[in-house]
Backbone as JSON, one array per atom type, in Angstrom:
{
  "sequence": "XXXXXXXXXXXXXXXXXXXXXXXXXXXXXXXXXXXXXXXXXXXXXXXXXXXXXXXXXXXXXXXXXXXXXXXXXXXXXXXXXXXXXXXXXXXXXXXXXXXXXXXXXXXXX",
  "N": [[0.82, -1.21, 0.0], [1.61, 1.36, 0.83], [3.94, 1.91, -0.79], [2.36, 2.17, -2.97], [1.14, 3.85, -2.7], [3.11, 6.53, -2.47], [4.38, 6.01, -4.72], [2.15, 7.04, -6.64], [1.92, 9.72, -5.66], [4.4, 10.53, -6.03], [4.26, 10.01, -9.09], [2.25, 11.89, -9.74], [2.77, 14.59, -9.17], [5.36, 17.16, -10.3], [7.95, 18.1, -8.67], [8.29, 16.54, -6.09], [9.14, 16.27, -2.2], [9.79, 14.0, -0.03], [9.84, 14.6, 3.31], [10.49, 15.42, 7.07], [9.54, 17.49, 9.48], [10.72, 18.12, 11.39], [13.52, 17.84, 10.47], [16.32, 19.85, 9.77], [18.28, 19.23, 7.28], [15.61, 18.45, 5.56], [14.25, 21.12, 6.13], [16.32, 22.87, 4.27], [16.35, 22.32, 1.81], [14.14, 22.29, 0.99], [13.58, 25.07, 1.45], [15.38, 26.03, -0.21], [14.58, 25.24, -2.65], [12.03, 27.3, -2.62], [13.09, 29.65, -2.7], [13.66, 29.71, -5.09], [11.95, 29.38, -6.68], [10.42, 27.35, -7.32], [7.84, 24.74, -7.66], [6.47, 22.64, -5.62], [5.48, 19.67, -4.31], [5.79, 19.29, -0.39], [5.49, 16.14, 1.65], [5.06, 15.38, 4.77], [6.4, 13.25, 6.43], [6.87, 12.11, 9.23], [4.03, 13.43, 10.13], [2.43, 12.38, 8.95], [-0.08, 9.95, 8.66], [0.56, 7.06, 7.77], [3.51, 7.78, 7.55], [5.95, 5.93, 8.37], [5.61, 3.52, 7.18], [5.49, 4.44, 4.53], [8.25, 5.63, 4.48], [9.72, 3.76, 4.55], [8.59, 1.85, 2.58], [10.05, 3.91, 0.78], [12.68, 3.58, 1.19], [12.72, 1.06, 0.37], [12.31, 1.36, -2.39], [14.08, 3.45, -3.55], [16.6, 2.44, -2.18], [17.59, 4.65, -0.73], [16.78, 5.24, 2.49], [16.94, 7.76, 4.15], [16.05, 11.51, 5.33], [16.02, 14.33, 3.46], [13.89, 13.02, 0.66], [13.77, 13.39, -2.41], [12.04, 13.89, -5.28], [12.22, 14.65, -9.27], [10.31, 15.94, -11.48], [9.61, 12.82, -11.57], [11.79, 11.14, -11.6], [13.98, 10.06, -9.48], [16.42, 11.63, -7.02], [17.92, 12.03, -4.88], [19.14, 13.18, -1.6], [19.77, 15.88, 0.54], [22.46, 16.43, -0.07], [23.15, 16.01, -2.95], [20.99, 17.3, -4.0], [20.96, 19.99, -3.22], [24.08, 19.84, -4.47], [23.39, 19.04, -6.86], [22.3, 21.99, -7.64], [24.43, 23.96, -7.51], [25.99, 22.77, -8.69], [24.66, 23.68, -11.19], [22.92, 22.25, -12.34], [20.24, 22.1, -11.43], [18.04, 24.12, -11.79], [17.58, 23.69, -14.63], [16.53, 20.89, -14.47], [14.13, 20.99, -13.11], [12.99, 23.18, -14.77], [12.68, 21.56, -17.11], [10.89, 19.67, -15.65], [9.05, 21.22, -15.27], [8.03, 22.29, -13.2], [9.17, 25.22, -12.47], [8.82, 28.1, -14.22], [9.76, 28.81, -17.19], [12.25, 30.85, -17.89], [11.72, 34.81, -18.59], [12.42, 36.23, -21.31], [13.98, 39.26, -21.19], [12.98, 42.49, -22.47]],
  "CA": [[0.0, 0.0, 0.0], [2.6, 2.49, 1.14], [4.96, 1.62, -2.35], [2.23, 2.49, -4.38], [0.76, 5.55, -2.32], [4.56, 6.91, -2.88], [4.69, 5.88, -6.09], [1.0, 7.95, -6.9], [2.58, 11.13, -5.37], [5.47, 10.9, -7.68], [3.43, 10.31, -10.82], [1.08, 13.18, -10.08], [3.36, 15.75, -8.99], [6.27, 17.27, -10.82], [8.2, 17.75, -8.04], [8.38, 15.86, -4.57], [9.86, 16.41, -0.89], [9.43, 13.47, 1.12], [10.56, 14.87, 4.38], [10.3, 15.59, 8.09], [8.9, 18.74, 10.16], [12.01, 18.44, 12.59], [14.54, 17.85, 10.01], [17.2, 20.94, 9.12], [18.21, 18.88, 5.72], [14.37, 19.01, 4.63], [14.68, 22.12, 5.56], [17.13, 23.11, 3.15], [16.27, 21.79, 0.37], [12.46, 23.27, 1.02], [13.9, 26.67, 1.6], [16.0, 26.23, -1.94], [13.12, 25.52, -3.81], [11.49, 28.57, -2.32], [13.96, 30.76, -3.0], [14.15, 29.09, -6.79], [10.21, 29.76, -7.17], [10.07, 26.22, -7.63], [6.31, 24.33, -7.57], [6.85, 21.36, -5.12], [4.77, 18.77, -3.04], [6.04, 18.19, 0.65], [4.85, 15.11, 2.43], [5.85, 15.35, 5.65], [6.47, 11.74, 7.11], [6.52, 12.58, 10.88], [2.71, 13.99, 10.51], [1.12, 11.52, 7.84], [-0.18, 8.62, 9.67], [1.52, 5.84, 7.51], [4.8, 8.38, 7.12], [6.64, 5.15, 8.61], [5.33, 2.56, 5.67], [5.74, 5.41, 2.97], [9.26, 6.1, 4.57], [9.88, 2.09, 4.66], [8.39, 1.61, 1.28], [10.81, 4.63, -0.23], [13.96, 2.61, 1.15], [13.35, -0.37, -0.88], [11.95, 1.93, -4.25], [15.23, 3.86, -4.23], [17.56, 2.66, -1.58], [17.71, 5.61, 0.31], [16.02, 5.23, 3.79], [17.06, 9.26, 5.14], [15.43, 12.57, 4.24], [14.74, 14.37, 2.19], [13.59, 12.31, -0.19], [13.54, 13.84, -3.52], [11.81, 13.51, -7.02], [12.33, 15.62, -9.76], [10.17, 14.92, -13.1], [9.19, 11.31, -11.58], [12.91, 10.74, -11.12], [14.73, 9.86, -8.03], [17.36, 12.65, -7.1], [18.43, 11.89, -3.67], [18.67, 13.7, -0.49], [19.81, 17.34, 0.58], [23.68, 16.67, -0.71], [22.54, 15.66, -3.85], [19.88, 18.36, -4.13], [22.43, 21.27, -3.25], [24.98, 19.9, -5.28], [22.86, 19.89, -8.63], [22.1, 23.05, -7.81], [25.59, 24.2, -7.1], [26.45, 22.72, -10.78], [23.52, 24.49, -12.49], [21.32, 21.53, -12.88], [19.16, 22.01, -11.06], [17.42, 24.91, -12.5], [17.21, 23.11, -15.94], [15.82, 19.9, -14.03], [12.83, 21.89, -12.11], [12.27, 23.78, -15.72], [12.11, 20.1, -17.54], [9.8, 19.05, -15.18], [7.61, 21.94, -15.04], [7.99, 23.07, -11.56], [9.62, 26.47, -12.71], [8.42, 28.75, -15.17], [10.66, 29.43, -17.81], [12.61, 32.32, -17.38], [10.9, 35.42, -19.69], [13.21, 37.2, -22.2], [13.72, 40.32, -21.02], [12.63, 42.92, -23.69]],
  "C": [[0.86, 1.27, 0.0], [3.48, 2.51, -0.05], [4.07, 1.92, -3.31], [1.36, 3.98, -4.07], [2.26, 6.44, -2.69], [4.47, 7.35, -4.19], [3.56, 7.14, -7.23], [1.21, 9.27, -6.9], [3.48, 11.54, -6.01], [4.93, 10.99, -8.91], [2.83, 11.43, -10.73], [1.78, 14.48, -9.48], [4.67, 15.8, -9.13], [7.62, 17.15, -9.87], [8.05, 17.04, -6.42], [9.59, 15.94, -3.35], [9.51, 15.4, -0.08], [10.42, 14.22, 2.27], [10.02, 14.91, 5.96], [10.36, 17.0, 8.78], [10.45, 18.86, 10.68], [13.5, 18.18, 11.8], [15.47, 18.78, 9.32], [17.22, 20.84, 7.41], [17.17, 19.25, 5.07], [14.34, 20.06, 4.63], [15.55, 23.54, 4.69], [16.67, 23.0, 2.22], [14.62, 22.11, 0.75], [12.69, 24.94, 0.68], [14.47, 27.1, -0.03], [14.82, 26.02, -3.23], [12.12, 26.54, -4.11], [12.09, 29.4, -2.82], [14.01, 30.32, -4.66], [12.53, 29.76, -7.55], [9.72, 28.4, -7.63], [8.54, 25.77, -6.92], [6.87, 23.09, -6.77], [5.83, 20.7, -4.08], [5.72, 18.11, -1.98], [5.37, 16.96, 1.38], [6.31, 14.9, 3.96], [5.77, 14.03, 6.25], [6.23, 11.46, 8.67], [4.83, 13.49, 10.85], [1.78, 13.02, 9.68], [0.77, 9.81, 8.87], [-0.01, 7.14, 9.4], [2.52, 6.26, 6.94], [5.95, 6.84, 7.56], [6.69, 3.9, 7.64], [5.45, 3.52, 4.76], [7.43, 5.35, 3.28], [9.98, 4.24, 4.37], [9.96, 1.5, 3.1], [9.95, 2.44, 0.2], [12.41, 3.75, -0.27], [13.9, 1.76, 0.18], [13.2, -0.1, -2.05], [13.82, 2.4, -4.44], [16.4, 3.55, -3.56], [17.86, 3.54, -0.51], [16.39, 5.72, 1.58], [15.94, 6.87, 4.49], [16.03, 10.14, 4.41], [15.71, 13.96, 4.45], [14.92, 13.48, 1.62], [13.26, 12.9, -1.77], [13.25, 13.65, -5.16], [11.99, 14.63, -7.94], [11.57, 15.06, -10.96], [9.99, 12.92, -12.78], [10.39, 10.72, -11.34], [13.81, 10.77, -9.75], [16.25, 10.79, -7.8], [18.14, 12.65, -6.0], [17.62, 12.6, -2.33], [19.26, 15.39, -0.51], [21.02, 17.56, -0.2], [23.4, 16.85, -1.99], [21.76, 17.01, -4.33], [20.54, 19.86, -4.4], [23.43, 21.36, -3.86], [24.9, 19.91, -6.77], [22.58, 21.48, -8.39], [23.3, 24.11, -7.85], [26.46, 24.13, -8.7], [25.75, 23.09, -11.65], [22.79, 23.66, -13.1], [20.58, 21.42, -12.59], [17.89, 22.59, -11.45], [16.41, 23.97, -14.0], [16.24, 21.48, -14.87], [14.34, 20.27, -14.17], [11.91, 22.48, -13.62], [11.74, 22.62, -16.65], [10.69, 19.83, -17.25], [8.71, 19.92, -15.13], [7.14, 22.74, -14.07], [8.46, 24.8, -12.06], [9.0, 27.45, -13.79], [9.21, 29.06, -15.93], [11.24, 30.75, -18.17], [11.97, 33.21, -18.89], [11.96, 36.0, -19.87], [12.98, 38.36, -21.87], [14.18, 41.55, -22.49], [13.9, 43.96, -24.03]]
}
């Protein structure tokens, strides 16, 4: 149930935050998306009331048990290192605009 509630949240939204209320990392990589103007769905795991089977389930989809948990475009992206360090190399931008989350920047006239 929890592997394909996951899985539902990734298909239907461009980007994804699995994360936690009390976690700094999530908040990082929440705050950078903010600051980006990025469109993103958090799911906070510590407030959802099967965040422990979603967080259970995500281990065995991608491996990674910590969080954040991050999708980009339906794709698996990591956690905060990961997250900060595409962004750090300038892919992140282009990712976020791929997927749809961003608006493409307007030509200024």
């Amino acid at each position: 149930m929890a592997l394909e509630k996951a899985k539902e949240i990734v298909s239907s939204n461009s980007v994804v935050v699995f994360s936690k209320t009390t976690c700094p990392f999530c908040t990082t990589v929440k705050k950078l998306f903010n600051q980006l103007g990025a469109a993103f769905k958090a799911i906070e795991l510590d407030t959802e009331s099967d965040g422990k089977e979603i967080q259970s389930a995500l281990a065995e989809w991608t491996g990674q048990r910590t969080v954040p948990n991050v999708f980009i475009g339906g794709k698996h992206i990591g956690g905060c290192d990961a997250t900060t360090g595409l962004h750090g190399e300038g892919k992140l931008v282009p990712l976020l605009t791929e997927a749809g989350a961003l608006a493409a920047a307007v030509a200024k006239a």
